[in-house]
N, C-alpha and C positions, 0 to 999 in steps of 0.2 A: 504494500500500500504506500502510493508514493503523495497525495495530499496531507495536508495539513489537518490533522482532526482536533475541531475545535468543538466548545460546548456552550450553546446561547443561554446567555445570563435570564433573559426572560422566559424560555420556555423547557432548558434544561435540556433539550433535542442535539442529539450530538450531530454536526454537521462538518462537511468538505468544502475543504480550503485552496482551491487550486494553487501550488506550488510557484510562487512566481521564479522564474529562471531568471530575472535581474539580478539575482540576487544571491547567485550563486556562481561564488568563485571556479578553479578550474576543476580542483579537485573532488568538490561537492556537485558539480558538472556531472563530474564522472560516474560519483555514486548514483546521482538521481537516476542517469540511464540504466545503471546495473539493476538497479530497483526494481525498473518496470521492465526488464528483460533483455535489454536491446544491449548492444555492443558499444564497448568505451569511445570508438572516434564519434560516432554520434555527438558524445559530447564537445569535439574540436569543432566540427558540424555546427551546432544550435551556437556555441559562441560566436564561428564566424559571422552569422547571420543577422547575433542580436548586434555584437560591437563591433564589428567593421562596418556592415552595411544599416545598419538602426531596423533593421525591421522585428516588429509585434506581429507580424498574420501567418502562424502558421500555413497558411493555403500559400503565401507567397517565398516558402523556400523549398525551390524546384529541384533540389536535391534529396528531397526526402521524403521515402513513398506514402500513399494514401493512406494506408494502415496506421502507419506511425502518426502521419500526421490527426487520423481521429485518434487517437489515444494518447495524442498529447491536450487535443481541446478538451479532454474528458479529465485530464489530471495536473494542466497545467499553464500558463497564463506565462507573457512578456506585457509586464504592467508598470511604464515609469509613471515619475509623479507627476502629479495633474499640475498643468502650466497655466497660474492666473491669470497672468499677464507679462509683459516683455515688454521694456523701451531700450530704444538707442540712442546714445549722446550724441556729441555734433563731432568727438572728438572718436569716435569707433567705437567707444567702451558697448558694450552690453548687458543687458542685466534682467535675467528671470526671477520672476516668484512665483515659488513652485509649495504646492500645500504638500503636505505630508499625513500620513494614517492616522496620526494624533489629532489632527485639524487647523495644526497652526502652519503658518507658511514661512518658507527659508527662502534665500536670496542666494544668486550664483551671478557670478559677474564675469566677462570675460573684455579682457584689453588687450588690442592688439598693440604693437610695439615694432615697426619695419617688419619682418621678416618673422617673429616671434610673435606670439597669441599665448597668453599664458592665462587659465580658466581657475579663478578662483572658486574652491569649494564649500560648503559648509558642511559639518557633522553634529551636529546638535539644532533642536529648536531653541532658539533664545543660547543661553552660556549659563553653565553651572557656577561659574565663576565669577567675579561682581571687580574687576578691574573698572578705577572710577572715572575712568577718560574716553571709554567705550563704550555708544549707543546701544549696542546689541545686549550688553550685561545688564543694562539699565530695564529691557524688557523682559526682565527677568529668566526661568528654566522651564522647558512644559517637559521635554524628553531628545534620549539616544535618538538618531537615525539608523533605518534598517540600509545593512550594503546597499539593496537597490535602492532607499534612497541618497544614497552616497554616488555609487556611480550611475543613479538613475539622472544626474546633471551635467554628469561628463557626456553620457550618452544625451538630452535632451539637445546642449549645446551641440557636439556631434553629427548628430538629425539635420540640426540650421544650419551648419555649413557644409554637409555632404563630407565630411574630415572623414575620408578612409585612410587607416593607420598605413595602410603600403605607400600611399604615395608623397612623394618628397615635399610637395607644395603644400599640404597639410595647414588647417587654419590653427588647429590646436596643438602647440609644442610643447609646453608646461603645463603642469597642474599644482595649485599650490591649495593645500588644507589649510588656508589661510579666513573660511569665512567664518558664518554664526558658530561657536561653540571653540571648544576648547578637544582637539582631538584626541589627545591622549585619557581624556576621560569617558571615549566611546571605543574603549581601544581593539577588543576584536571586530567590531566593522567597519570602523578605518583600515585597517591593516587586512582585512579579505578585498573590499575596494581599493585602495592602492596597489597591489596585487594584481587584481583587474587592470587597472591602469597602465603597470607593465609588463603583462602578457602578451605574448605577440599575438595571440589569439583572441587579444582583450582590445588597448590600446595603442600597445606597442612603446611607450614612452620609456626612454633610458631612465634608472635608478638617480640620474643626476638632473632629470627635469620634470622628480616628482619631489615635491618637498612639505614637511611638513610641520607646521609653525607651533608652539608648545610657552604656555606662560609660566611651565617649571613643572610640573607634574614629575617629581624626582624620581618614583618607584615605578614611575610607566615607562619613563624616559629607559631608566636602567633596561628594563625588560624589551624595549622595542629594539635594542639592538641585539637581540636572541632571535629574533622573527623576519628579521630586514634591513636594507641598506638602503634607504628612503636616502634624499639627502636632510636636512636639521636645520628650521630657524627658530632663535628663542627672542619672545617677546621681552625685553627686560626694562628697558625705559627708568630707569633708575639707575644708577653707579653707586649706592648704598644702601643698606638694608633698610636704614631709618626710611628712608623716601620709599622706597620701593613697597614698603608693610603698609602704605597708604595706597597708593598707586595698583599695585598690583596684589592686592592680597593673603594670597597664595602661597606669597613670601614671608606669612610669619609660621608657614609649618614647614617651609622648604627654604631654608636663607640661602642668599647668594653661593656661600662658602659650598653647601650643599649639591645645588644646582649646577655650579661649575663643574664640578670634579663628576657629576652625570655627565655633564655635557662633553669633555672629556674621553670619557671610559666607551662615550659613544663612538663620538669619531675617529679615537683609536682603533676600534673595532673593527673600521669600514677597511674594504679588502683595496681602495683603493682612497689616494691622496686629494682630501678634501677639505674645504673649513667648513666652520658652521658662521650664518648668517644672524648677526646682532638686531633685533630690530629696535628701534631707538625711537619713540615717540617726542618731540619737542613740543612744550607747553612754556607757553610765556609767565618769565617769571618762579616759572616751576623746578624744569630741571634743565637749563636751556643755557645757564649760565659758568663764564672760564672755570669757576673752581669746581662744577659737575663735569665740564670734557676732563680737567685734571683728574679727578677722581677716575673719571670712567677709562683715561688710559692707565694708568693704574690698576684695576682690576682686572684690564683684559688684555696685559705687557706678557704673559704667559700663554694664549689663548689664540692657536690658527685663527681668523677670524675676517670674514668683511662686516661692517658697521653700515647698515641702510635707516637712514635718519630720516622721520615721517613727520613732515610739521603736522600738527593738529587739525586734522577736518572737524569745524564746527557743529555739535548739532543743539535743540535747545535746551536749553535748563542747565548744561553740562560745569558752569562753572572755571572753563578753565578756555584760556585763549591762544592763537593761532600766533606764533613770534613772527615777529619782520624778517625779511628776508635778509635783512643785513645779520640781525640773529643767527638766523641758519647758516649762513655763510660762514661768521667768527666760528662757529662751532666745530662744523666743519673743517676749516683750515687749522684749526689747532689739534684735531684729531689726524687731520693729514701731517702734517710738523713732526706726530708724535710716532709715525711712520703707518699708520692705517691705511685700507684702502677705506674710502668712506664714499658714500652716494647719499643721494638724497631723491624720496621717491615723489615724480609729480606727480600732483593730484590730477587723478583720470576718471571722468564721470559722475564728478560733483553734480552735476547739474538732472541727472538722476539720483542724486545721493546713493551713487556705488563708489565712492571715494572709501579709501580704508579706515575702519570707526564709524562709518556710518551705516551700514548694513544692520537692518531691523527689523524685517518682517512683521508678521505678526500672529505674534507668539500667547499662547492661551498657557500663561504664566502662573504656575502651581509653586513658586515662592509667595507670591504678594509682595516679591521684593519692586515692580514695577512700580503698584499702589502706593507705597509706600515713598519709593523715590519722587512721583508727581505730587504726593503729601508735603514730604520735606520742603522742595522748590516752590511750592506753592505759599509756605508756611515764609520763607524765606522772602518774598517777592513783597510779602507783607499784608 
């Protein structure tokens, strides 16, 4: 029996679950075939079909006979998530909002960049985590994403540009776990969709242009370099614990000191020579000033490292502001001086608020930490 046996809350009647196959990595592929009788390339079969080509209609994969294909309508479904809606900036960016089984909706954005298309993901509804500079934590946590809704956006994305993973001109060359949520705290469905990601049977993407972003999650971090060789960006935004135990939370169960030597134990791990990517939020005022870049090369004088410095996209209530450009700059050149490489990333698709920090969907928030935060700022406003 290869469906999903489920039990209705209201009438106690056990009921079948068509098995969605988005949502299954290579290996659970394999099984699902063995299941229902059939022979293991089948399962290289049904992935070529769902992620190279995007297709949902069983009737329309001509390689696979009538039989099978009613016995797949009978036990099993290609169901990504349902697409609310979709705008384009003026500037390329993209950006879906996509509902998920919970009811609340995630955000995927995709930016092209010359030659590069790099598809921001999300893995949570909302963010478990309450970082105070970031829209998305402010609408509090409803739930995990299921894999297909993980690579149910890579593939949505995918669909829109006809991206078939063989061919060279491809619109989508990155993927970055960079959107709603915190991935290391959905960590076996990120990690079977990443997987996906770079299967060649999946999406084909090298282990060095899928990356996955982390606000410090120290005992997931350790453990995900057991499972894979993703490439690593850590949200840090601080250069010391004091600041960072405001800013990023997260940071008073896993301090710097902590979180480094994960960081670390990771990329020594990887089989090949890589750094890991700093991401640096700048907040005026905040932590934007000479004696935080001092601190910050200080901290990270030990530390392979590139430094991508985010000035602050605005959203409301948020409290904290966007520094002058002359700001960014000093910051910058004194991290360069200090021998970094340093970038600084332009905002791309503000004008849909898909700029970074501003990704919010909307999220059916089982903290009341959102209630709570339009409390405060309201309370504040006077």
């Amino acid at each position: 029996m290869s469906e999903l046996i489920t039990v209705s809350a209201e009438t106690g009647e056990v009921q079948n679950t068509p098995v969605n196959l988005l949502d299954l990595s290579r290996s659970k592929m394999v099984d699902f075939f063995l299941s229902i009788g059939e022979k293991k390339f089948r399962a290289e079969q049904m992935l070529k079909w769902i992620h190279h080509y995007g297709v949902d209609n069983f009737d329309e994969m001509t390689n696979i006979s009538k039989t099978l294909k009613q016995k797949l309508k009978e036990v099993a479904e290609v169901r990504g998530p349902e697409v609310v809606s979709s705008q384009f900036s003026e500037d390329g960016t993209c950006k879906w909002v996509v509902r998920v089984t919970s009811g609340s909706c995630v955000e995927t954005v995709y930016i092209p960049d010359g030659k590069r298309g790099t598809l921001c993901v999300s893995s949570q509804a909302g963010c478990s985590l309450d970082c105070s500079f970031c829209s998305t934590g402010k609408q509090g946590f409803n739930s995990d994403l299921t894999v297909a809704e993980i690579i149910g956006q890579v593939w949505i994305a995918a669909r829109h540009f006809n991206n078939v993973p063989a061919k060279k001109d491809r619109s989508i060359t990155n993927v970055v776990m960079m959107g709603m949520g915190e991935p290391l705290m959905n960590f076996d469905n990120v990690v079977d969709a990443m997987n996906l990601m770079m299967d060649d049977l999946g999406y084909g993407l090298s282990k060095r242009r899928v990356t996955l972003s982390t606000s410090g999650v120290v005992p997931a971090l350790r453990k995900l370099g057991e499972v894979t060789d993703v490439s690593l960006a850590v949200s840090l935004h601080a250069p010391n614990d004091e600041l960072r135990n405001v800013l990023v939370p997260i940071n008073r169960k896993y301090p710097l000191a902590e979180l480094l030597d994960a960081i670390d134990q990771y990329m020594s791990g990887l089989p090949d020579k890589r750094v890991v990517t700093i991401e640096y939020t700048l907040m005026a005022g905040v932590n934007d000033q000479p004696e935080h870049a001092t601190q910050l090369t200080q901290l990270l004088k030990n530390v392979p490292c590139k430094i991508n410095l985010i000035p602050f996209n605005p959203f409301p209530h948020s409290g904290y502001e966007r520094p002058s450009n002359n700001a960014v700059r000093r910051f910058q050149e004194q991290l360069q001086e200090a021998g970094f490489n340093v970038t600084v990333r332009r905002t791309r698709g503000d004008d849909i608020d898909a700029a970074c920090g501003q990704l919010v969907g909307q999220v059916a928030d089982k903290t009341r930490r959102s209630e709570r935060y339009i409390a405060a700022r309201q309370s504040e406003a006077g």
